[in-house]
N, C-alpha and C positions, 0 to 999 in steps of 0.2 A: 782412563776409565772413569763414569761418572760414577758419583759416590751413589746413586740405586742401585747401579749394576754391580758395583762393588758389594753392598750390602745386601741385595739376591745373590750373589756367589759365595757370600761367607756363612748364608742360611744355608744353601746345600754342601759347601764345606762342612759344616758343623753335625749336618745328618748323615755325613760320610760319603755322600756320593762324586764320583768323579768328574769333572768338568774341564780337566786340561787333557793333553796328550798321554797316555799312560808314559812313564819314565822307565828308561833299557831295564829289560827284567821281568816286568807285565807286561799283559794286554789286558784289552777290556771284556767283557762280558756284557751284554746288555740285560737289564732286569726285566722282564718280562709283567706287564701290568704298568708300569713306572715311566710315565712320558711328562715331559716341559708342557709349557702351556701353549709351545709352538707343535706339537702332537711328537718331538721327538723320542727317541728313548732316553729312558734314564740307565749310564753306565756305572760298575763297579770295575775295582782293577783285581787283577788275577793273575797268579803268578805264572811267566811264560815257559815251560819245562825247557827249554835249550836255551835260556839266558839268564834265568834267575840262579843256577846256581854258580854265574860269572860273578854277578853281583855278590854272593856270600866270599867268594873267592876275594874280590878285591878290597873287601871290607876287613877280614881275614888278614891278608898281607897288609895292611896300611896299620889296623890296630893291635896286631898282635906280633908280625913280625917285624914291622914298624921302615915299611919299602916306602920309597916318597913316590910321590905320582910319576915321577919321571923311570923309577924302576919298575913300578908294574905296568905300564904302558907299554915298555919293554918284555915283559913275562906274554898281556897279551897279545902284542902281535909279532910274539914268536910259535903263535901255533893259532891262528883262526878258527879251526875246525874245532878245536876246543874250545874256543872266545871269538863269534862272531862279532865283529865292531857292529857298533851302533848304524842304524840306520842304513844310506848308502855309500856311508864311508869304507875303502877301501884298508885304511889302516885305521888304530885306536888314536885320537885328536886328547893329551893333555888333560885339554879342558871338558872331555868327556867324563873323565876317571874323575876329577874334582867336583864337576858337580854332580857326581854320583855319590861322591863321599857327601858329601852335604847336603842331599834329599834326604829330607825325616820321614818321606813317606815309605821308605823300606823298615821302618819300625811299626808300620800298620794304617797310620793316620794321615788321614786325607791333610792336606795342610795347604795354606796360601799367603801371602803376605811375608815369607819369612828373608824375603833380598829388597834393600830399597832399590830405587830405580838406575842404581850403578854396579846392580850384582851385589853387593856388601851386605851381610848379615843385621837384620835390624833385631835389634832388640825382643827377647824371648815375647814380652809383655805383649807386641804389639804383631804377632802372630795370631794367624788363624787356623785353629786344628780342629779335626773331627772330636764331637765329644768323647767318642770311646775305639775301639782300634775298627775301622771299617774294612779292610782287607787283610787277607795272609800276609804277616809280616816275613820278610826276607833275613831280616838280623833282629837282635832283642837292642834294646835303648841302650842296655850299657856298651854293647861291641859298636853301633852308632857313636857313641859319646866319646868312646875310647878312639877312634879312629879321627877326630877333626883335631884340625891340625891348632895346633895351642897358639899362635898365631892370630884367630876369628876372632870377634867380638863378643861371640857369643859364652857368657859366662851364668848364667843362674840355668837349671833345667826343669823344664814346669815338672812339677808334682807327680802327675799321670805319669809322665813318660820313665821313669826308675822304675816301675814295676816292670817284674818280666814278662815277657811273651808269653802267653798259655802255649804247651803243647813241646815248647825247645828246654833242651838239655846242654849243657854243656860237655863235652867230651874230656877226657885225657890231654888234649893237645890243644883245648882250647876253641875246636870247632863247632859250632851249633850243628848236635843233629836235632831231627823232626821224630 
């Protein structure tokens, strides 16, 4: 990527609008008014109602019941119908489950730059996040925070991101309800 195209995608990172694939859990929405300068629309992500609450689920078991990827990959595809796999994957792949645990964008914000070019966690510092939360968050930053595996590089957590989600509660048992 050249460093303008880089820097045009970190301006619309920063104003929250979406620009890659949405990740298992959303879809997008087009905003209506809001086009590129190639006349396309400009998207937001949206929570998808028969996968997003997969996603709460595996965040759930990894940070609270503390299941390794290799046991809830096992939980979902023991029942599909309740956990569609990703895509047109016939079963749940692994490295599905991991880089879902390691998308910051289920805590709200639009985000880019946070793997260098071998998958590896780069450094908080050198992240690009939405200024403020641009979409319905799927988990709050702490049950995110809580769930990566102690393992990752990543050790400082910007500022923004400790406050909670508006609108979530925590349960008795530990679950985010809405």
């Amino acid at each position: 990527m050249t460093r303008r195209s880089a820097e045009a995608i970190a301006v619309l990172i920063r104003e929250g609008w979406n620009v890659h694939h949405p990740p298992y859990g959303y879809t997008t929405m087009t905003v209506t008014g809001a086009q590129s300068r190639r006349g396309t629309p400009r998207t937001r992500l949206t929570p998808d109602p028969r996968r997003a609450p997969v996603v709460q689920d595996v965040f759930y078991w990894r940070a609270i019941t503390g299941l390794s990827v290799e046991h809830i990959t096992a939980r979902l595809d023991a029942d599909h119908d309740r956990y569609p796999p990703p895509g047109t994957h016939t079963s749940w792949p692994p490295a599905a489950v991991d880089t879902m645990l390691t998308n910051i964008k289920y805590t709200g914000y639009q985000a880019t730059g946070t793997r260098d070019e071998h998958g590896a966690f780069r450094p908080v510092e050198h992240w690009v996040l939405s200024d403020q939360p641009a979409h319905r968050a799927l988990v709050t930053p702490a049950l995110f925070w809580a769930a990566q595996d102690p393992a990752t590089s990543v050790r400082r957590i910007p500022h923004r991101l400790l406050a909670p989600v508006q609108g979530f509660a925590t349960s008795s048992d530990g679950k985010e309800e809405r």
